[in-house]
Structures are given as C-alpha cells and as structure tokens.
The first five atom37 places (N, CA, C, CB, O) and aatype in JSON, in Angstrom:
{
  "aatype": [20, 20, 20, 20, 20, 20, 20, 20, 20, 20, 20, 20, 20, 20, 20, 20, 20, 20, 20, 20, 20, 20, 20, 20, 20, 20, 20, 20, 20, 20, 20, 20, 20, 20, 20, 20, 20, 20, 20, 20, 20, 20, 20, 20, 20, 20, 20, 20, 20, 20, 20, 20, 20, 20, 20, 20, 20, 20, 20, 20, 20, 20, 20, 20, 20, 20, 20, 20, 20, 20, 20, 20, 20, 20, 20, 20, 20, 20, 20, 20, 20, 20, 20, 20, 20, 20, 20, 20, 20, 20, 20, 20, 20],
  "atom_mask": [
    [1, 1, 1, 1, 1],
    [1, 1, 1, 1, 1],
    [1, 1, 1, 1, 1],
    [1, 1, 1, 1, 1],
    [1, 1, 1, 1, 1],
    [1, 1, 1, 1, 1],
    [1, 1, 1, 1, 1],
    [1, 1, 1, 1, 1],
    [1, 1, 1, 1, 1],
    [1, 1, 1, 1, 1],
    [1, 1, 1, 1, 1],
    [1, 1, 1, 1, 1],
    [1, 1, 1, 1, 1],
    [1, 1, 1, 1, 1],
    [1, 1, 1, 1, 1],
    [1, 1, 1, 1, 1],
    [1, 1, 1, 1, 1],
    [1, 1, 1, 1, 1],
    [1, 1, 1, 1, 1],
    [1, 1, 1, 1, 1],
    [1, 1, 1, 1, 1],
    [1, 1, 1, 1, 1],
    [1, 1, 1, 1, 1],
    [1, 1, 1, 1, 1],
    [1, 1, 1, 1, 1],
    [1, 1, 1, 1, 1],
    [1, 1, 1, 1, 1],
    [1, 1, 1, 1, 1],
    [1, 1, 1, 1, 1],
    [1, 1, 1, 1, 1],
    [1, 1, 1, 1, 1],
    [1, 1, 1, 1, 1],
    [1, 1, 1, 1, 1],
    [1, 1, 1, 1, 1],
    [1, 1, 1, 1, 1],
    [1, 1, 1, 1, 1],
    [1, 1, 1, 1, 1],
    [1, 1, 1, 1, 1],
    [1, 1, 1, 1, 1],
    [1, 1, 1, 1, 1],
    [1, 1, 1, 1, 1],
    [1, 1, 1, 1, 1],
    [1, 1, 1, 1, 1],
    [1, 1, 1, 1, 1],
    [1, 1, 1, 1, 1],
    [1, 1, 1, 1, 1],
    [1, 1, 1, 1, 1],
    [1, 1, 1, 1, 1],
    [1, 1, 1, 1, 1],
    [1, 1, 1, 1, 1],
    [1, 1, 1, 1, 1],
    [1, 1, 1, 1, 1],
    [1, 1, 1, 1, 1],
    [1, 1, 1, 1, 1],
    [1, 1, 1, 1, 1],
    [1, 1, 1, 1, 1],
    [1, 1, 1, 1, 1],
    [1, 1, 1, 1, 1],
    [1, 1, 1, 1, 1],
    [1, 1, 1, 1, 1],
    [1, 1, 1, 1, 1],
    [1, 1, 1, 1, 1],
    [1, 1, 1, 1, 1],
    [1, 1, 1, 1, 1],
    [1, 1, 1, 1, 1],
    [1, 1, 1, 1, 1],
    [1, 1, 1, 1, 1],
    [1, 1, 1, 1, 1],
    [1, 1, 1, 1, 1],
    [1, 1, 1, 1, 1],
    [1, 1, 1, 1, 1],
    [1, 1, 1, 1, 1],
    [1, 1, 1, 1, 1],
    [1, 1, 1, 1, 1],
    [1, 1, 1, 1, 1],
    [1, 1, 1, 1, 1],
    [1, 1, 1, 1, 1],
    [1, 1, 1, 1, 1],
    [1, 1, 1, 1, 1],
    [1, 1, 1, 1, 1],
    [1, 1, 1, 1, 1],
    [1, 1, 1, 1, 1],
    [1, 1, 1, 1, 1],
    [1, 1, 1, 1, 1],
    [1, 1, 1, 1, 1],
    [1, 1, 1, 1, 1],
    [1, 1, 1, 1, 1],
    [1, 1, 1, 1, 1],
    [1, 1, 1, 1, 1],
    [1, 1, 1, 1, 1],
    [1, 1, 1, 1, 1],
    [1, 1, 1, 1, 1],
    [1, 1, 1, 1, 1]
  ],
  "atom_positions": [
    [[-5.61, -13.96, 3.68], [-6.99, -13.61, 3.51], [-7.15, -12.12, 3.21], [-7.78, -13.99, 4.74], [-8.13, -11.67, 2.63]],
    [[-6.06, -11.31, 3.68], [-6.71, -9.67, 3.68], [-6.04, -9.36, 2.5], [-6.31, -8.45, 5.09], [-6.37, -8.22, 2.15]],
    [[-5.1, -9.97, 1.58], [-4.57, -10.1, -0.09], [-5.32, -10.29, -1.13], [-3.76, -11.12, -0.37], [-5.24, -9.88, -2.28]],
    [[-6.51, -11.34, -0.3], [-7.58, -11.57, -1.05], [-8.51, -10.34, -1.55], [-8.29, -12.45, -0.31], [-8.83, -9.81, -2.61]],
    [[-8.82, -10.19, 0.11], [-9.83, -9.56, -0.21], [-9.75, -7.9, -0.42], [-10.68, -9.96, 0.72], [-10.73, -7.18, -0.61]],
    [[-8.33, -7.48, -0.34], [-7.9, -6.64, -1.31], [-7.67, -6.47, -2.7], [-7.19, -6.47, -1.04], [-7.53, -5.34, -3.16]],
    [[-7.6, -7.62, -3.53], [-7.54, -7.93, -4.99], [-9.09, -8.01, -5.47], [-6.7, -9.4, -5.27], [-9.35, -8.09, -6.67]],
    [[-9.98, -7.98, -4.6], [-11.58, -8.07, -4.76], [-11.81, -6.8, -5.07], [-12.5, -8.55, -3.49], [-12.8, -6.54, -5.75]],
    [[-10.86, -5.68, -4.57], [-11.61, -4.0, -5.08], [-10.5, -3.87, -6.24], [-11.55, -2.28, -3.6], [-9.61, -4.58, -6.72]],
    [[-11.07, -2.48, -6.45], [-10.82, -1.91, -7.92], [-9.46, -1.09, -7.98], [-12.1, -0.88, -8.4], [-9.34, 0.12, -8.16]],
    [[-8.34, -2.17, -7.75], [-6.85, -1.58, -7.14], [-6.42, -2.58, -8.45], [-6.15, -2.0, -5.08], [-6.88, -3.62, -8.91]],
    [[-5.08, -1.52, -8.84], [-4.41, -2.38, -9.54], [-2.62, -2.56, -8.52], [-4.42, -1.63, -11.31], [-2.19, -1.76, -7.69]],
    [[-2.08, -3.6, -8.9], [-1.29, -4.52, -8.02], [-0.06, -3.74, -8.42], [-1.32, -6.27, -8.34], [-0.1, -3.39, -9.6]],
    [[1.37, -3.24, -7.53], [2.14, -2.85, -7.59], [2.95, -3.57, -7.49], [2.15, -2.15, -7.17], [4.01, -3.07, -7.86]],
    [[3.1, -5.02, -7.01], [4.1, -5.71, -6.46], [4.83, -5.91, -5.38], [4.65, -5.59, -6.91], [3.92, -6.25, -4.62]],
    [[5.69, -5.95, -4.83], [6.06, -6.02, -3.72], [7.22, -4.43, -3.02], [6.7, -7.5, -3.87], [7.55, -3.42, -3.64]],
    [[7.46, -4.72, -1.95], [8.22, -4.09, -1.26], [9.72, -3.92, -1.34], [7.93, -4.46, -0.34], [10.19, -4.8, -2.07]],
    [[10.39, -3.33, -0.99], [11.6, -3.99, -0.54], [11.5, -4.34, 1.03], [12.86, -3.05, -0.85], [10.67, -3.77, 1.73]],
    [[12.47, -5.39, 1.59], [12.26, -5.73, 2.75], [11.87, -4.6, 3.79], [13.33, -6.39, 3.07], [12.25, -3.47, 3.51]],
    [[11.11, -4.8, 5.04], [11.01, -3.88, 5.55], [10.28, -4.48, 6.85], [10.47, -2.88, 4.72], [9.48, -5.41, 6.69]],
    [[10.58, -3.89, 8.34], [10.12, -4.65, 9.54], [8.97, -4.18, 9.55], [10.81, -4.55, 10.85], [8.88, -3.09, 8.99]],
    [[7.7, -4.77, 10.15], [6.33, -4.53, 9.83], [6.26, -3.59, 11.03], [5.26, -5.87, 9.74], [7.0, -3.92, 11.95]],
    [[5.62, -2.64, 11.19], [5.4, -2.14, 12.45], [4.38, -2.53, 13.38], [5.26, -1.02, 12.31], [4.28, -2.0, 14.49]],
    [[3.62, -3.44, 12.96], [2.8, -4.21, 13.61], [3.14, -5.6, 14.25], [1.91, -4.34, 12.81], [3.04, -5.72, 15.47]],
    [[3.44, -6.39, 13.67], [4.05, -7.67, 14.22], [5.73, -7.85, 14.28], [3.47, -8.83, 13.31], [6.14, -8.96, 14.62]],
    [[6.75, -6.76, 13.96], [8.03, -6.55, 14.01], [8.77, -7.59, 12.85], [8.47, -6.76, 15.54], [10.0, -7.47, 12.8]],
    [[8.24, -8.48, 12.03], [9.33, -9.22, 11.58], [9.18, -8.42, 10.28], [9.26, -10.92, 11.6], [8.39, -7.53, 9.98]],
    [[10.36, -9.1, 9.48], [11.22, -8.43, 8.74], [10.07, -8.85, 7.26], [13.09, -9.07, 8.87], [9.59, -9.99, 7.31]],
    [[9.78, -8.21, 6.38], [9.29, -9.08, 5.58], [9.03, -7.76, 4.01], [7.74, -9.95, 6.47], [9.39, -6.59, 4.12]],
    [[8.34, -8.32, 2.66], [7.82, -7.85, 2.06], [6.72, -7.5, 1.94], [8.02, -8.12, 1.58], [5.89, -8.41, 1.89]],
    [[6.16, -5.94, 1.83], [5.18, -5.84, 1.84], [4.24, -5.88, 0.33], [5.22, -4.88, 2.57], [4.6, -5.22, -0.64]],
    [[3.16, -6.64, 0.31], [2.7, -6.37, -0.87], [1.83, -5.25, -1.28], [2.19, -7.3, -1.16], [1.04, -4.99, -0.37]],
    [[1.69, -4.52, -2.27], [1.53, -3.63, -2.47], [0.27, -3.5, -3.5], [2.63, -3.25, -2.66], [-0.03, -4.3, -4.38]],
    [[-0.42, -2.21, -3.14], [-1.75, -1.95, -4.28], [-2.18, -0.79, -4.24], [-3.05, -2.74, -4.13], [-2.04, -0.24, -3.14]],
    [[-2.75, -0.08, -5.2], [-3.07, 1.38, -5.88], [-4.56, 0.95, -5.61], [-2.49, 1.8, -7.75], [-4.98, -0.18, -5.89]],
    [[-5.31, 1.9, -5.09], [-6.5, 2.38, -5.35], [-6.76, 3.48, -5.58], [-7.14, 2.17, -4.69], [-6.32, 4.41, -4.89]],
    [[-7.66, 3.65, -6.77], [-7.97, 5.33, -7.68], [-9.28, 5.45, -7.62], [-7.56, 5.52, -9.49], [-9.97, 4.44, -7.7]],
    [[-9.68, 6.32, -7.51], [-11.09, 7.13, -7.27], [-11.11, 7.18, -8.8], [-11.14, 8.83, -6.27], [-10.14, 7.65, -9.4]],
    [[-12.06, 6.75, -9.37], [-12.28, 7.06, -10.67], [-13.53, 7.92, -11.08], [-12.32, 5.87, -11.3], [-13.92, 7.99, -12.24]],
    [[-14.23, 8.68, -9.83], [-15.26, 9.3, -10.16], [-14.38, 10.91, -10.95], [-16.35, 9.43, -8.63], [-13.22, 11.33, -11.02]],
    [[-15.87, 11.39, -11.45], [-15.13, 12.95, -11.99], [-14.7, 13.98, -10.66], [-16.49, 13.98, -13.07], [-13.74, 14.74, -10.6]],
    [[-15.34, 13.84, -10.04], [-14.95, 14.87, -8.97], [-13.3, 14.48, -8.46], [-16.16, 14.75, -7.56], [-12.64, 15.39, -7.97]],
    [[-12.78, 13.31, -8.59], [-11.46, 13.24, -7.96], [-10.72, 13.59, -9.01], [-11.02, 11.92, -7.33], [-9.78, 14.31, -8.69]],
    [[-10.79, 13.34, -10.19], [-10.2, 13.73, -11.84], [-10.34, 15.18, -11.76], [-11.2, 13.06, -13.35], [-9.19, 15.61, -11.84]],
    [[-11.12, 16.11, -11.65], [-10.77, 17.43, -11.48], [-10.31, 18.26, -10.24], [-11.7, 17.94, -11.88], [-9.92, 19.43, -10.27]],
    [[-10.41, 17.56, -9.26], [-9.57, 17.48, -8.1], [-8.21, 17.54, -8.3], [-9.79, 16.38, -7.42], [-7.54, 18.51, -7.95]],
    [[-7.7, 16.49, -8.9], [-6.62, 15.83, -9.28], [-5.87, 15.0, -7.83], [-5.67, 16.97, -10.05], [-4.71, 14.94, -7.44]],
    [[-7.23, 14.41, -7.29], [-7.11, 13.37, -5.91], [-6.17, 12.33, -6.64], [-8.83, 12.54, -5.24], [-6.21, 11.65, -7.67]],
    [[-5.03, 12.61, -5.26], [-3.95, 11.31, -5.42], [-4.49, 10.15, -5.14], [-2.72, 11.33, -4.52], [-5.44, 10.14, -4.36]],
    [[-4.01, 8.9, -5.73], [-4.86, 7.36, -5.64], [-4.05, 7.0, -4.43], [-4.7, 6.04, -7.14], [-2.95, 7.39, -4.04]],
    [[-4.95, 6.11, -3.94], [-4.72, 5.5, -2.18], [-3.47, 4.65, -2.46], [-6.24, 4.28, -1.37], [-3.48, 3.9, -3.44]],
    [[-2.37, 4.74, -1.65], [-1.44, 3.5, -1.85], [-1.56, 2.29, -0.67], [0.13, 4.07, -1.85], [-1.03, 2.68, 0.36]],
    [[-2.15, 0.83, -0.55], [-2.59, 0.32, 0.48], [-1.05, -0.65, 0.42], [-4.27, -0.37, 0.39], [-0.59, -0.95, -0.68]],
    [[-0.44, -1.01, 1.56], [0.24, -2.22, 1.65], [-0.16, -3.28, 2.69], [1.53, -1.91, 1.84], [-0.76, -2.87, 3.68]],
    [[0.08, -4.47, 2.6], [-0.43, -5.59, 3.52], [0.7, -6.62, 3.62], [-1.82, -6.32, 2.94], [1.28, -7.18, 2.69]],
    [[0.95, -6.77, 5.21], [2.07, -7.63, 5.34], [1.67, -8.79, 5.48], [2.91, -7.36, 6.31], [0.67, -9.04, 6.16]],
    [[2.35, -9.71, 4.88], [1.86, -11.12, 4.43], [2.47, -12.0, 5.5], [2.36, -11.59, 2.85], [2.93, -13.11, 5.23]],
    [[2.47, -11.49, 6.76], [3.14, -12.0, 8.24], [2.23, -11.92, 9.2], [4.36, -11.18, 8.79], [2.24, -12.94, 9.89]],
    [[1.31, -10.97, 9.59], [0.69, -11.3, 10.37], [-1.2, -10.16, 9.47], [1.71, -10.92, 12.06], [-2.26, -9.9, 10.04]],
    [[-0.88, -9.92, 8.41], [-2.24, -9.33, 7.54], [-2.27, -8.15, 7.8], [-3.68, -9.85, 7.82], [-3.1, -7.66, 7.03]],
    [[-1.75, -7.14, 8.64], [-2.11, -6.19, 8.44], [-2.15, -5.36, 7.85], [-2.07, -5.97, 8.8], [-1.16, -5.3, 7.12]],
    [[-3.36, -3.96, 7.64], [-3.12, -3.81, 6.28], [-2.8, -1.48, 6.68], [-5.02, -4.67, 4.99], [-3.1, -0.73, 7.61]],
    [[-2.16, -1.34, 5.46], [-1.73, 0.08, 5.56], [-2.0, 0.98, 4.54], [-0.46, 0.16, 5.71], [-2.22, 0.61, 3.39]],
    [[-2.0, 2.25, 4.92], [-2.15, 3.12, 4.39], [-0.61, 3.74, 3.82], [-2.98, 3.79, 5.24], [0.04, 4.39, 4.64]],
    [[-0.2, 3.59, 2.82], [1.12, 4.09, 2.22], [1.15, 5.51, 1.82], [1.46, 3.31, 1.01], [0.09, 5.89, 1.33]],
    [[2.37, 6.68, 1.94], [2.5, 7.72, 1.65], [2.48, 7.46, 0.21], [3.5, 8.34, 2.28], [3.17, 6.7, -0.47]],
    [[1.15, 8.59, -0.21], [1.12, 8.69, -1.84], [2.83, 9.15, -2.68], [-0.21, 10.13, -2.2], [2.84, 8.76, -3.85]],
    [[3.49, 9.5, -2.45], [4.3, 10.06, -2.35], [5.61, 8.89, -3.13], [4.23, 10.56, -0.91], [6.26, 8.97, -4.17]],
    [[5.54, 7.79, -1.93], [6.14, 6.61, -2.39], [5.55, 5.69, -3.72], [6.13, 5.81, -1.21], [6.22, 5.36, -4.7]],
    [[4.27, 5.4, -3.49], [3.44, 5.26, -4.93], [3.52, 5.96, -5.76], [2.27, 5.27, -4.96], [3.12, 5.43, -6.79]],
    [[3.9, 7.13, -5.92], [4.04, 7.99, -7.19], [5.66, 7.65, -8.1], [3.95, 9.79, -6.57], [5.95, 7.51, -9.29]],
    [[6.56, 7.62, -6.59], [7.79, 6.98, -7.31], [7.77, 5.68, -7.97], [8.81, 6.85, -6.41], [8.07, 5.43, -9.14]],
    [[7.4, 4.93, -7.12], [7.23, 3.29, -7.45], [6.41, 3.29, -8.52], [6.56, 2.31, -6.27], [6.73, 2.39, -9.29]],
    [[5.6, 3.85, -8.85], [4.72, 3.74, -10.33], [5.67, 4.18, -11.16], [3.28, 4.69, -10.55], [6.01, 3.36, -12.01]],
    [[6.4, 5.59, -11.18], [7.37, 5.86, -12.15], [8.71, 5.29, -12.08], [7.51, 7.11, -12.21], [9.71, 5.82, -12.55]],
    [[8.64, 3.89, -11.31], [9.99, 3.11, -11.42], [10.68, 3.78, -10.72], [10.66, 2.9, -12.72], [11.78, 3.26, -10.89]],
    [[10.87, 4.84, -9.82], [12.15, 5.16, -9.59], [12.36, 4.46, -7.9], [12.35, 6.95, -9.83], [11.63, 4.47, -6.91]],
    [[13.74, 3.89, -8.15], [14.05, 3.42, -7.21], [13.75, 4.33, -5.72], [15.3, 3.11, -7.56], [14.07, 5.5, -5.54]],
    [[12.83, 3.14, -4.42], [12.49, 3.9, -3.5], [12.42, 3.21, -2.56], [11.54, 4.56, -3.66], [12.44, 2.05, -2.98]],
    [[12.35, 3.21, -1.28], [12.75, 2.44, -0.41], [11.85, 2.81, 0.71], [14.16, 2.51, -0.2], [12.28, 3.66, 1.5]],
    [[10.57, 2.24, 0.93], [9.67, 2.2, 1.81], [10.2, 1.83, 3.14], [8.73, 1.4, 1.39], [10.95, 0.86, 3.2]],
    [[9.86, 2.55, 4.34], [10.39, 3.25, 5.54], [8.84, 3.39, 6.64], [11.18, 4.99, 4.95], [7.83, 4.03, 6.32]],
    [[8.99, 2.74, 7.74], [7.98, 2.62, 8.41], [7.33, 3.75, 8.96], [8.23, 1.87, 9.19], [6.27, 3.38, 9.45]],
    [[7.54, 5.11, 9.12], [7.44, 6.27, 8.87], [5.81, 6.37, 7.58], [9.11, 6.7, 8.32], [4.73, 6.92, 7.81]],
    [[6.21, 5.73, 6.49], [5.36, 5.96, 5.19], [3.99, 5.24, 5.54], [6.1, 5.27, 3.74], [2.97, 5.53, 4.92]],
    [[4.02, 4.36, 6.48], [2.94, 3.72, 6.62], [2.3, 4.04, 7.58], [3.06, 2.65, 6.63], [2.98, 4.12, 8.6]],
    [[0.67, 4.38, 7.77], [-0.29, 4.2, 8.3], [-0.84, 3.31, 8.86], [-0.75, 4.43, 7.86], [-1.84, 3.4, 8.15]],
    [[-1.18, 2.15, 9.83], [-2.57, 1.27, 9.91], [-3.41, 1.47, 9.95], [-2.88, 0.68, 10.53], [-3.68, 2.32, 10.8]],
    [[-4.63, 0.89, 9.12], [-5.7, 0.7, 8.6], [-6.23, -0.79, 9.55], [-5.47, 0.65, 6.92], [-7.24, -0.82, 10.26]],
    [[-5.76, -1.36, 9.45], [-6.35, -2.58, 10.38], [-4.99, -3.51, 11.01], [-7.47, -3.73, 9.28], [-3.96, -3.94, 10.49]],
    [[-5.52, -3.57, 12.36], [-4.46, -4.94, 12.65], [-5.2, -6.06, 12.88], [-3.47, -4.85, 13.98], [-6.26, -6.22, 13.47]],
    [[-4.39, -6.91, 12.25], [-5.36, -8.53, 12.26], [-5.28, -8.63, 13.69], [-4.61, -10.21, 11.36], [-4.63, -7.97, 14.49]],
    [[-6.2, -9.73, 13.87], [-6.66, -9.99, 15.41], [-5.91, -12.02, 15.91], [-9.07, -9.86, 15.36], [-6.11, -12.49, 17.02]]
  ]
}
C-alpha cells in the first residue's frame, strides 16, 4: 500500500536496491526505490538536491535516502545502500 501511494506523487521510479536488512523490521530484503524533485524555480536556482525516498516491501516502511546515494544510482555507478543512508519517515503500524 505505501508503493502505491508513493507512485501517486510526482517521483520518478529508480528501481530497486541491492539487498539490504531493513532497519525497521530487521529482515533482509530489497528496497524499492524513488526520486522526488522540487520542480518549482526557487529549488532550480537553489540547485535543491531531489528527495531520495525508499520503502521496504516487508513490513512498508518508508525512508528518507542519502541524496548522495541517488546521485550515484542515477549516474549508474555502482553503489551499495547501507543502513546508515537511511532515515525513517514512517513506520507502518
């Protein structure tokens, strides 16, 4: 449900993870992954980095990803997401 209703905003889809233990519910899993960009002018002359959100498809919760890792993963370069990079934003109930 929280895949859903993350594909409902104005994020485009990164794909998945490499494996990685959730820090919320501990099992081992892929996280799926999504870009959200501020497309107003003020973040464009800013030059505001776009949100990187991930959501584990184990128990929903959803994260805040180091822009940092999204910047690689957009430019392909091999990267390896580390529970460290993630934030929570919500834990399912």
């Amino acid at each position: 449900m929280a895949i859903k209703s993350i594909e409902n905003l104005k994020t485009t889809d990164l794909g998945n993870s490499d494996v990685l233990v959730c820090p919320v519910c501990g099992k081992a899993t892929e996280m799926r992954l999504f870009e959200n960009e501020d497309a107003s002018m003020v973040a464009h002359f800013l030059k505001k980095p776009s949100q990187g959100i991930a959501v584990c498809p184990k128990c929903a919760a959803v994260f805040d990803v180091n822009p940092h890792y999204i910047e690689e993963k957009k430019n392909g370069t091999v990267c390896t997401l580390e529970p460290p990079d993630l934030s929570v934003i919500v834990k399912s109930t």
